[in-house]
LUMROLO-989326 format. One record per atom (N, C-alpha, C): residue in one letter; x, y, z. Coordinates in steps of 0.05 Angstrom, whole numbers, plus 5000, padded with zeros to 4 digits. Layout:
! residues N
aXYZ/...
***
This chain:
! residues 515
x619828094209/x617528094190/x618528024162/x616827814148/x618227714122/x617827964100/x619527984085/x618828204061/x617028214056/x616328464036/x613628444026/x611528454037/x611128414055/x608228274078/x607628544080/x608628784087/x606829074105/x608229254096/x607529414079/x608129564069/x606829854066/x606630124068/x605730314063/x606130384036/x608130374022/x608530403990/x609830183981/x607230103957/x608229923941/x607129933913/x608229983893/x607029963866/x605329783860/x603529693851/x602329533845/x601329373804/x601529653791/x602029513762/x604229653748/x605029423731/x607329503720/x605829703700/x608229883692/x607430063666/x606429873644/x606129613632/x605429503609/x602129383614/x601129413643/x597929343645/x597029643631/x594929593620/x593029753613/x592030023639/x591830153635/x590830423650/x587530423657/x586830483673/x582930583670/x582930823671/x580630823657/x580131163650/x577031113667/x577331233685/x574331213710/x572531483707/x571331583702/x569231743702/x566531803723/x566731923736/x564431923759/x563232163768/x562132133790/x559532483794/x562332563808/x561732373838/x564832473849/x566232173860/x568932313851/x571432113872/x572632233895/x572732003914/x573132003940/x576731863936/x578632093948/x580432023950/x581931923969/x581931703987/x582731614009/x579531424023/x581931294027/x579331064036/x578330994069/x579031224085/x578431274114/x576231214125/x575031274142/x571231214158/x571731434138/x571731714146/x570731954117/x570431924096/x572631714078/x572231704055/x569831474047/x568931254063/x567031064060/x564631164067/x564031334091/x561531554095/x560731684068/x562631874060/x562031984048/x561331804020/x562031604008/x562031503985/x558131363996/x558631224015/x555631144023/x553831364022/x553931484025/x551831784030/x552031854003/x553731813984/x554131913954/x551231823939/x552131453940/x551731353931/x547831353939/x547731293964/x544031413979/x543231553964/x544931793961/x542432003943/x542932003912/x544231873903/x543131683872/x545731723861/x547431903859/x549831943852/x552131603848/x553231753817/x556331533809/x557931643835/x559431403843/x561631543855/x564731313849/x565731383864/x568631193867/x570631233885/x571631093897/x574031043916/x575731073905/x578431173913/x581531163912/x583031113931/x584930863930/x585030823964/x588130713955/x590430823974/x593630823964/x593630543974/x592130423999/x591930174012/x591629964007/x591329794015/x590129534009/x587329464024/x586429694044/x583629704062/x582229924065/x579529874068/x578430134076/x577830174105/x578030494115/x576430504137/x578430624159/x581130654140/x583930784166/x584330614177/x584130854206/x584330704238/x582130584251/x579430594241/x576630434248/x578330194241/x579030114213/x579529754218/x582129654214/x584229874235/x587129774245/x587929754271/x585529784282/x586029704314/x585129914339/x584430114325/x583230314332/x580130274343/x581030004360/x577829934365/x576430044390/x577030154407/x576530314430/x575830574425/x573330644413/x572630924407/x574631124416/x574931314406/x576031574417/x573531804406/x570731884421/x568932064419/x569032254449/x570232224471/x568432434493/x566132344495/x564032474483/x561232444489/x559532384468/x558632024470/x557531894450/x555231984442/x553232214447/x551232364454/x550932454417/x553732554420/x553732764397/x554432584370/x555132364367/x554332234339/x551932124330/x550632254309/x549032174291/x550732094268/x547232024247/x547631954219/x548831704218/x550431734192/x551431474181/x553431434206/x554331544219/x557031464234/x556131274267/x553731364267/x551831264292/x550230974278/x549730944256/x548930744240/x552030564242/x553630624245/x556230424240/x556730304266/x556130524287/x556930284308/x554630184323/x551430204307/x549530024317/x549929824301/x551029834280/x552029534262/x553129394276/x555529504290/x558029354311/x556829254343/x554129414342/x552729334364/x550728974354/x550029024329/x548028744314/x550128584324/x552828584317/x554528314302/x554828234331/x555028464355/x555628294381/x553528194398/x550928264379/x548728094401/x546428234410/x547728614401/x545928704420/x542928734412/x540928884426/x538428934407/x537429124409/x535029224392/x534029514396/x536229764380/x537729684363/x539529834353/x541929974367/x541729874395/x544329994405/x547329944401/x548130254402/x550230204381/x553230074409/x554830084401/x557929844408/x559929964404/x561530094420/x564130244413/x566530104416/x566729884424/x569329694423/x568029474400/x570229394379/x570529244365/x573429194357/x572828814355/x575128784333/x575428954313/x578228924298/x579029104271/x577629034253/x577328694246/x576328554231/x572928534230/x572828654245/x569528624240/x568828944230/x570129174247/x569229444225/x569629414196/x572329194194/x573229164168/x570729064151/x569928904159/x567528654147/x564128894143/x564129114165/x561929214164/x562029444138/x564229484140/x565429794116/x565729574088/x566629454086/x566329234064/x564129174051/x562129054073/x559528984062/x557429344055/x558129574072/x556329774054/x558229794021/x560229724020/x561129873999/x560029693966/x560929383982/x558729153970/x556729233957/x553829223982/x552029253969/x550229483951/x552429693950/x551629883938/x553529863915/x555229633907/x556629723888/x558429893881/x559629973906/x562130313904/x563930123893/x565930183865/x567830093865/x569930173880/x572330083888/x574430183904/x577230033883/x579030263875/x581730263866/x583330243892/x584330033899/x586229993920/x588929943901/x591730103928/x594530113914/x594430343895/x592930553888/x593030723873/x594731003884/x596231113870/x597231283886/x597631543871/x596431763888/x596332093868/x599032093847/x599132143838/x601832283824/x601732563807/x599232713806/x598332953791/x595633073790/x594433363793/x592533373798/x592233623768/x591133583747/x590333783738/x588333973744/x588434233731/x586334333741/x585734483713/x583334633719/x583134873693/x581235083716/x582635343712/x581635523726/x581335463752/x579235473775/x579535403801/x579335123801/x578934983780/x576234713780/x579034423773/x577734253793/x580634023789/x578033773769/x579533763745/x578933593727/x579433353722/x581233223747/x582433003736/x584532933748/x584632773773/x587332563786/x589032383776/x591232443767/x591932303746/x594232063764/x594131843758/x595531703786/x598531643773/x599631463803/x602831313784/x602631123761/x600030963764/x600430683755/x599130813727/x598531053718/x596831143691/x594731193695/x592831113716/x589931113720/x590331433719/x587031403712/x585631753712/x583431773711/x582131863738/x579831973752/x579032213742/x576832233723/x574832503729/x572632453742/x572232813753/x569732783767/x567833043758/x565433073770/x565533443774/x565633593796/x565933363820/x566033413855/x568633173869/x570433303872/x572933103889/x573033213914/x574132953929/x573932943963/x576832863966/x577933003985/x581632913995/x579932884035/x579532604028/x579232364053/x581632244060/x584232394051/x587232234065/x586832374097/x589232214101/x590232334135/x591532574127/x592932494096/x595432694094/x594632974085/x592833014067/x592033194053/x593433244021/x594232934011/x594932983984/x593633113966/x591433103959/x590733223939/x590433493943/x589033623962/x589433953965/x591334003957/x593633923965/x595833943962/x596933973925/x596633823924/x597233743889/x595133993879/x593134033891/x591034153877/x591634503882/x593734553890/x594434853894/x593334943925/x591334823943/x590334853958/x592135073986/x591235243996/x593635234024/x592735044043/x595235094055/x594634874077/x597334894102/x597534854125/x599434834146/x599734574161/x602434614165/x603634334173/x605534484202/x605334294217/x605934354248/x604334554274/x605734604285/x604134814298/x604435054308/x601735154309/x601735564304/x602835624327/x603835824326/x604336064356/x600635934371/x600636064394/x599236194412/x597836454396/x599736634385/x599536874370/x597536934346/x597936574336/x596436644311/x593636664311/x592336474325/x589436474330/x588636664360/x590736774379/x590236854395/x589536604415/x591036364411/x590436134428/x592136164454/x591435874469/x592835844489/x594835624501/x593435414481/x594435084481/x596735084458/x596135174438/x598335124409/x601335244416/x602435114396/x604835134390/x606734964419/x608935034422/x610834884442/x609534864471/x609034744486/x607234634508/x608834494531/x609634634558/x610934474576/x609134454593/x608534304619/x607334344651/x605134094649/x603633964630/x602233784627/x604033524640/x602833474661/x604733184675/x604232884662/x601732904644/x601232584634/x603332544614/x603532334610/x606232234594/x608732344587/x609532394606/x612532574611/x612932364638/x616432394632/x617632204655/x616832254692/x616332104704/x616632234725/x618532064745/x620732104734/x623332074755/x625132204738/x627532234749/x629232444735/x630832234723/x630832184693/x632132004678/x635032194659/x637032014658/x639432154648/x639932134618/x639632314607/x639132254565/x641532244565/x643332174565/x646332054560/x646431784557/x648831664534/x649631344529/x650631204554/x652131434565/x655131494603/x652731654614/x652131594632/x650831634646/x651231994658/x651232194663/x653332474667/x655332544652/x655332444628/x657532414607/x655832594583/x656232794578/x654932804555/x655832864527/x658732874533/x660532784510/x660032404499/x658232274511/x658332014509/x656031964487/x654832164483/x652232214464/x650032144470/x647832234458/x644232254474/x643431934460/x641831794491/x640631594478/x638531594451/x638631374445/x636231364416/x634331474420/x633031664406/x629531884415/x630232074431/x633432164442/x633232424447/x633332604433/x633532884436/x634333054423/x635533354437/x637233474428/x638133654444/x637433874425/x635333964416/x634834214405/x633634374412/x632834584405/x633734904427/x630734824429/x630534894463/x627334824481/x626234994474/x626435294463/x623535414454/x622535594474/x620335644477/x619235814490/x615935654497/x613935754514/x612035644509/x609735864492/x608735624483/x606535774454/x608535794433/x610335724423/x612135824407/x610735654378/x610535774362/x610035524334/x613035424324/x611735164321/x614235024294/x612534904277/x615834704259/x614434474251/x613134244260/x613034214285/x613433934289/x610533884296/x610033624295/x607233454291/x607133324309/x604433154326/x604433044341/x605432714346/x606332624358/x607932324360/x604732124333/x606531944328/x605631774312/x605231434322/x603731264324/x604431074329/x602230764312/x602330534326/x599630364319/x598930264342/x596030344334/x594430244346/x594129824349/x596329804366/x596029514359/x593829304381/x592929094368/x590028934377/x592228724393/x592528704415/x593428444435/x591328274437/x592227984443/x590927794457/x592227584476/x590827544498/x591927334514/x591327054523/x589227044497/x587926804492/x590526624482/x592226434487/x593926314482/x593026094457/x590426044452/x589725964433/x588426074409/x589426374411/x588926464381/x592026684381/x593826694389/x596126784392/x598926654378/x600526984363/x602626894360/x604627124383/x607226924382/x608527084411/x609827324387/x610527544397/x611727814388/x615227664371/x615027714347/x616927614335/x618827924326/x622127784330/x623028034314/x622828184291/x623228424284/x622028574265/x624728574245/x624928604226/x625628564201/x629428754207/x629528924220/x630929224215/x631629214260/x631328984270/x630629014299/x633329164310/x633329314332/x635629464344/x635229494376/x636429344386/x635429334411/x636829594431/x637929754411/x639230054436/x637230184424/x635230184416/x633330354409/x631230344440/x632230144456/x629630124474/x631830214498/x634430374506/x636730364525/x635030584533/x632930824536/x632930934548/x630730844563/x628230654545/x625730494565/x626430354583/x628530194578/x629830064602/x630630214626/x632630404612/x633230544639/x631030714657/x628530784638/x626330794652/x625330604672/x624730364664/x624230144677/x626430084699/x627630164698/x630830034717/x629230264739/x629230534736/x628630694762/x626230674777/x624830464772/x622030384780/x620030474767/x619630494743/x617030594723/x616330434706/x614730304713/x613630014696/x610530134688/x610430234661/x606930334656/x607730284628/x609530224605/x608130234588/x605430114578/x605129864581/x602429824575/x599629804589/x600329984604/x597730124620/x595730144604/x596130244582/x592930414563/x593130184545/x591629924552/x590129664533/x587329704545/x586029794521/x583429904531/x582229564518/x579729424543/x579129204527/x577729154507/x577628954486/x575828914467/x574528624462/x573228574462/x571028314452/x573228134450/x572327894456/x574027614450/x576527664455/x577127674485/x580427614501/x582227874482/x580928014471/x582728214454/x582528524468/x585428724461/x584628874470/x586329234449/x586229374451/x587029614426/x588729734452/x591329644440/x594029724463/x594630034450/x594730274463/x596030494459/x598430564471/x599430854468/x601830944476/x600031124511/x602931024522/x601931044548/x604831214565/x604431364588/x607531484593/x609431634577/x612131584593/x613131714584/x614831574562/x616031384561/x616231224537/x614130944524/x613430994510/x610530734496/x611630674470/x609130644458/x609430604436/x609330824413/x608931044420/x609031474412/x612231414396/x612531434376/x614731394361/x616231714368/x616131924380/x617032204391/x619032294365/x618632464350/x619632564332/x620332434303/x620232254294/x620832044275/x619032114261/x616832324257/x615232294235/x615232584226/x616732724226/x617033004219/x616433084188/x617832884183/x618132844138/x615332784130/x613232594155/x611132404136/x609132614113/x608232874132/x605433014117/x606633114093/x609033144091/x609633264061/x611733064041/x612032834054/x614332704037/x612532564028/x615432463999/x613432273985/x613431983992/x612731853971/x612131603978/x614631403989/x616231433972/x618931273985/x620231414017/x618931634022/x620331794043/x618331634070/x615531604065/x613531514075/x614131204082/x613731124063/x615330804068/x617430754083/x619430884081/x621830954106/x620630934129/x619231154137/x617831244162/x616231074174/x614530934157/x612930734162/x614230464170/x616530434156/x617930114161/x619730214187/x620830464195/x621030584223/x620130454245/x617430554246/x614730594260/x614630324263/x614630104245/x613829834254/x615829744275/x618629754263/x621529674269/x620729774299/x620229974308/x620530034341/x618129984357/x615629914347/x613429884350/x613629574363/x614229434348/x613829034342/x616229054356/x618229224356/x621329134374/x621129224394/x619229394402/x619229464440/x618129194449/x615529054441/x615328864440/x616228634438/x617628554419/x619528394423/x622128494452/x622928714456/x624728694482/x623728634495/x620628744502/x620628754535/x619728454538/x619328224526/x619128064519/x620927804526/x623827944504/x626227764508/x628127794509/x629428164514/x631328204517/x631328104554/x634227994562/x634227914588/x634728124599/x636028364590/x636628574613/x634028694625/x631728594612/x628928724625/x628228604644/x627428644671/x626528504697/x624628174680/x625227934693/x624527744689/x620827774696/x620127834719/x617428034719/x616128064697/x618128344687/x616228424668/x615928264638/x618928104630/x618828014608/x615927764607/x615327684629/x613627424634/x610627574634/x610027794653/x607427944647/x607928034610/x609028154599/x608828194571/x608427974554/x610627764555/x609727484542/x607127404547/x605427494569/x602727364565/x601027424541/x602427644527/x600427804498/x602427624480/x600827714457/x601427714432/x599027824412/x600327754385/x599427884364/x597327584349/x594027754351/x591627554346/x591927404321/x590927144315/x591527014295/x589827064279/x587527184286/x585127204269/x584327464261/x587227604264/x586427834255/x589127954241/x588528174220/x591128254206/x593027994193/x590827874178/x592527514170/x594527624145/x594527764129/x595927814111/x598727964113/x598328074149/x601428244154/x601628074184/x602427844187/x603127684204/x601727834233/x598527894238/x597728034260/x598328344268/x599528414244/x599928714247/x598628884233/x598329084251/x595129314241/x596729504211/x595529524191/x596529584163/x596529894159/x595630044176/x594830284177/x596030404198/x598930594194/x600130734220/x597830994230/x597831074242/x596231234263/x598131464250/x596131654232/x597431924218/x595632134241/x597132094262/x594232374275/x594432614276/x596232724250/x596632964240/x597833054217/x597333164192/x598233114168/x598333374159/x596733514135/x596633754128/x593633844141/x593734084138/x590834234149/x590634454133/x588734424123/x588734544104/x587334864109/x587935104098/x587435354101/x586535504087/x583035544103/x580835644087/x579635884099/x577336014093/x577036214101/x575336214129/x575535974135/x574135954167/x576535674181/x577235854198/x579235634216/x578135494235/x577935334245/x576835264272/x578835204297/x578135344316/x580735464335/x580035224368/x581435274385/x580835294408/x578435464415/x578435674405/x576235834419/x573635624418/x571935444390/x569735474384/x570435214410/x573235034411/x573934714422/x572534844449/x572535094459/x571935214486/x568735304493/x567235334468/x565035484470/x564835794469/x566635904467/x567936224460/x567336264437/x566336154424/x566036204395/x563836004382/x561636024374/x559435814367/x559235884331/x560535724314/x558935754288/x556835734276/x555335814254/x553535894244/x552235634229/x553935494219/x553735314197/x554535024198/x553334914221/x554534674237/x553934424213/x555634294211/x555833974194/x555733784211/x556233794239/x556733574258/x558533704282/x558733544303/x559233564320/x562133384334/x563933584342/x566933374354/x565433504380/x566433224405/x566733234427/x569233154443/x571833014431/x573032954447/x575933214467/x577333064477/x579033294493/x581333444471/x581133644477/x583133834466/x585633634470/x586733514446/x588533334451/x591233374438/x593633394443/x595533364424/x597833154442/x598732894428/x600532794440/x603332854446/x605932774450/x607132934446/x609733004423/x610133194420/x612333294389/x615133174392/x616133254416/x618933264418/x619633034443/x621832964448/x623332844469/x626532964475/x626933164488/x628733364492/x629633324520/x631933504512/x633933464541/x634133804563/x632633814578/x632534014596/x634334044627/x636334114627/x637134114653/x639333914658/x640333774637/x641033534638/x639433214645/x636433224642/x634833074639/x632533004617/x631232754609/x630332694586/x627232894597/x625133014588/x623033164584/x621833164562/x619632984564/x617333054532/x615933324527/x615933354512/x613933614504/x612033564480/x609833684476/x607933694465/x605433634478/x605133534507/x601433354508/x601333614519/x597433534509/x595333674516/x593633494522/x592633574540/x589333364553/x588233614563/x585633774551/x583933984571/x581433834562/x579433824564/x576133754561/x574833984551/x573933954536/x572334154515/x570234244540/x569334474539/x565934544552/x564634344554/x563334234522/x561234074516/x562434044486/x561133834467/x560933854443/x559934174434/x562234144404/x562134324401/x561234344358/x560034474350/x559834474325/x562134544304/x562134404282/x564034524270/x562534544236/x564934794233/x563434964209/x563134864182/x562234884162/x562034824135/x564534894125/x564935164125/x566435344116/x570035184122/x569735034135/x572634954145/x573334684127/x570634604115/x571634344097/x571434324067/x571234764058/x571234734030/x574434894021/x575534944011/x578035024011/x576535334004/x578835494000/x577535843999/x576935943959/x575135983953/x573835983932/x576036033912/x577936213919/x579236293892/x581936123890/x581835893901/x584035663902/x583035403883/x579735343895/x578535023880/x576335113895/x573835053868/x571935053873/x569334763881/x571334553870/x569234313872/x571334043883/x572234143905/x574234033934/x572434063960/x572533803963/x571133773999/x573233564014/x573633754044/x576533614041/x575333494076/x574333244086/x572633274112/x574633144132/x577333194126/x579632894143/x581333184153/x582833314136/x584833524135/x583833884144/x581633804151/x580634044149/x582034304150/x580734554150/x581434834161/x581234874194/x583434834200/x583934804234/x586234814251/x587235004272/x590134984290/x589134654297/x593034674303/x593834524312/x592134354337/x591734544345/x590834454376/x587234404378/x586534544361/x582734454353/x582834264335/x584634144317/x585133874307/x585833664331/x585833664343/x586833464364/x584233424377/x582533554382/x580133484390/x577833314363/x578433484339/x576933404319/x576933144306/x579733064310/x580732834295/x580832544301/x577532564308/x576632264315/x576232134294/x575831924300/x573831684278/x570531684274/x569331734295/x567231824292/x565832144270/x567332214284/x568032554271/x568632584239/x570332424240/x570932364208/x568532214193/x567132134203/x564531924188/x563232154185/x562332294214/x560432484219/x561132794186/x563732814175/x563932994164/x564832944141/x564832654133/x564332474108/x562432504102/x559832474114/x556832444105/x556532674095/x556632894117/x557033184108/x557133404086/x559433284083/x561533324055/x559633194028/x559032994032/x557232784006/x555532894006/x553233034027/x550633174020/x550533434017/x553033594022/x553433894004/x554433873978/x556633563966/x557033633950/x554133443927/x552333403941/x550033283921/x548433573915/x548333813931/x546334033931/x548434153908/x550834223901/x552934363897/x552534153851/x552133983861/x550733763836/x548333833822/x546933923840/x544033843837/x543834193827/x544634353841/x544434643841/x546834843815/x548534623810/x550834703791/x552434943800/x552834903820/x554235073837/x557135023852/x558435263856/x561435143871/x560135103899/x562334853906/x561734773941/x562235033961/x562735223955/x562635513960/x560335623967/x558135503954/x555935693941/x553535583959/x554435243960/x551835143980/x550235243993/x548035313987/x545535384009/x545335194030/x546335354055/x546635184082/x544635174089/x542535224085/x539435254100/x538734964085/x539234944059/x538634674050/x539434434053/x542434514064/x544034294066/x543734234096/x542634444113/x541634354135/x539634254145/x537134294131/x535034104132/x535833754118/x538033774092/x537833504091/x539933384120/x541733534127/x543433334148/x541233264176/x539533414186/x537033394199/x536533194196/x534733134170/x533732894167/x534832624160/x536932664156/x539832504163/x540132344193/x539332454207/x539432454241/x542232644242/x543232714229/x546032834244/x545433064264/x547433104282/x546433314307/x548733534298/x547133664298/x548733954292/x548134224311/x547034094330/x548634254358/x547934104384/x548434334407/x548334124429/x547334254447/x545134194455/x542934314473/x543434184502/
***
């Protein structure tokens, strides 16, 4: 990949351009489906608002390849977020408003573009936090790298990561809880789940029975834990990348900038014992294209490499991220053209590549790594497994997650003298389930005028269900119409009258339970 081209951090003005001084009702910090919901829904009920976006795009993982919904049960999206993919339903033809859950990247891109358009939201792209003042509970003012400085009287942290809580004194947790802490059952260290874990007995050694010879690339030999045990560690990271096998809108998988081909000695030796699935999970999409995920026991799941991302900074992030591509675009490129790979498979893989008509600015590559776990932030309502189960029904519903109690997996460890993943979870929720108000304002005596609808207040393991794309729209909108009552009422987002804020999400269409 040529320099320059894809980058997660990159400065953008020198210290000698002039600074803006932006002033607004509220700023939206991160430019996700949450952060564009929410700025749309700002902007509807008459309110200034403004974007902050570290990127060069809006919309996350909606317009990086993430085109294969991830909801469970399409039942349960309303509002603006059900309005987005009857848009994606217009552009493909359909009629009567039905909405379209597979799309190109480029076209969510084009649909999040044109609301932001014609309402005039400005958007600061390449801007990046660097300071959060506050006075008393109340944050006054984002003050960035490049000089810029955001006031508001209502701010939104719409990252994956949870920067600004963060900056903003906020609590918050990073990895995952005991079993103990919420009285769960899924969290913390997780063995016995058979999906994407090896199934043949593969040897994590360079020497094969040698283990003075040292552990292949992505193992790790650190102490296995217990089950339910909490750590640090976060769930695998990867991209969501868009294939095509249209040979006339295709480029073939080129080497990556940093390429290392013993990074792929243990997929191979997977492949050598008869396990050919990585790219099993290419869910399809419109026009010969399709949103390739991590599949098995080795994919495209980067397995531990992202430990630093939710709390490092920017240069630490960029590391991680130029990582993530390097093994991403170079599994691809091996299984491709390294010869030690069965001739088979290198010829079925050469039939993809990377679309011409999409991601033109990073040579077909999706610009947005897949953060599917960052900070979580800790308020006075958690949202557990129990409510992901139905064991627990809240009071004060904003919207509704349906998908599976999900966590991919943390670690790639050596048990017994064999390679063993740990971390997945796959259970199925009851039904959709509601989730609380109370989990997307931070706790009153920390910040009073913070709506945080990406990072929420949530274990480990009820984040994994929550942390859709849909879900995020659904609690973008959310977030925008408590913090218009919290405006209107001169009140902390604390204080919101939910009875009011629930008749406006009603008439919203949003579904805030599930009958």
């Amino acid at each position: 990949m040529e320099n320059n081209q894809l980058h997660y951090y990159q400065s953008k003005r020198s210290a000698h351009d002039q600074a803006n001084q932006v002033k607004a009702d509220m700023c939206i910090y991160g430019g996700t489906s949450a952060g564009v919901a929410a700025a749309v829904k700002a902007k509807h009920l008459g309110f200034h608002v403004v974007m902050v976006e570290c990127g060069n795009h809006v919309g996350g993982m909606t317009t990086s390849g993430l085109g294969m919904t991830d909801i469970g049960n399409k039942s349960a999206v309303g509002g603006l977020s059900r309005t987005f993919y009857e848009a994606v339903g217009r552009h493909y033809g359909l009629k009567d408003n039905k909405a379209h859950w597979r799309f190109e990247p480029h076209v969510a891109e084009k649909i999040y573009q044109e609301w932001l358009e014609e309402l005039e939201i400005p958007v600061y792209f390449q801007t990046y936090l660097a300071k959060v003042e506050m006075e008393d509970r109340t944050i006054k003012r984002m003050i960035m790298e490049n000089g810029d400085v955001f006031t508001a009287s209502i701010f939104f942290d719409a990252t994956y990561e949870g920067d600004l809580l963060a900056k903003a004194g906020v609590s918050y947790h990073v990895g995952r809880e005991s079993n103990r802490t919420y009285k769960e059952t899924l969290n913390g260290i997780h063995f016995g789940h058979p999906n994407h874990n090896f199934t043949n007995w593969i040897d994590p050694y360079v020497i094969e029975g040698k283990p003075d010879s040292g552990l292949l690339y992505g193992v790790t030999d650190s102490d296995i834990g217990y089950q339910g045990q909490g750590d640090h560690r976060i769930q695998a990271y990867n991209f969501r990348i868009c294939l095509t096998n249209n040979p006339n809108n295709q480029m073939p998988f080129y080497q990556p900038e940093s390429y290392n081909p013993d990074h792929f000695l243990l997929l191979l030796r997977y492949i050598t014992s008869g396990v050919w699935d990585v790219m099993r999970l290419s869910s399809k999409l419109p026009n010969d294209k399709t949103d390739f995920n991590n599949y098995g026991a080795v994919s495209t799941d980067h397995i531990g490499f992202n430990y630093n991302w939710p709390e490092g900074d920017y240069l630490t992030r960029e590391e991680i991220f130029q990582d993530h591509v390097n093994y991403n675009l170079g599994m691809l490129y091996f299984l491709s053209n390294d010869e030690r790979v069965p001739q088979a498979i290198r010829k079925e893989v050469s039939k993809w590549g990377l679309p011409l008509d999409e991601f033109e600015r990073t040579k077909g590559w999706p610009h947005q790594l897949y953060i599917r776990e960052g900070r979580r932030m800790k308020s006075d309502y958690v949202m557990t497994e129990h409510e992901c189960r139905g064991n627990k029904v809240v009071e004060d519903s904003i919207g509704l997650a349906a998908y599976t109690i999900d966590s991919h997996n943390c670690r790639r460890l050596v048990v017994d003298g064999r390679c063993i993943n740990e971390g997945n979870v796959e259970i199925p929720p009851a039904s959709p389930f509601p989730i609380s108000y109370q989990s997307i304002v931070p706790k009153a005596e920390e910040c009073n005028n913070l709506l945080v609808p990406v990072c929420l207040s949530s274990s480990h393991i009820a984040y994994g269900s929550i942390r859709m794309e849909p879900v995020f729209m659904i609690l973008g909108e959310s977030a925008a119409t408590a913090a218009s009552i919290a405006l209107e009422q001169d009140c902390d987002v604390q204080e919101v009258d939910y009875a009011v804020l629930r008749k406006k999400l009603l008439a919203a269409k949003q579904i805030l339970e599930w009958n």
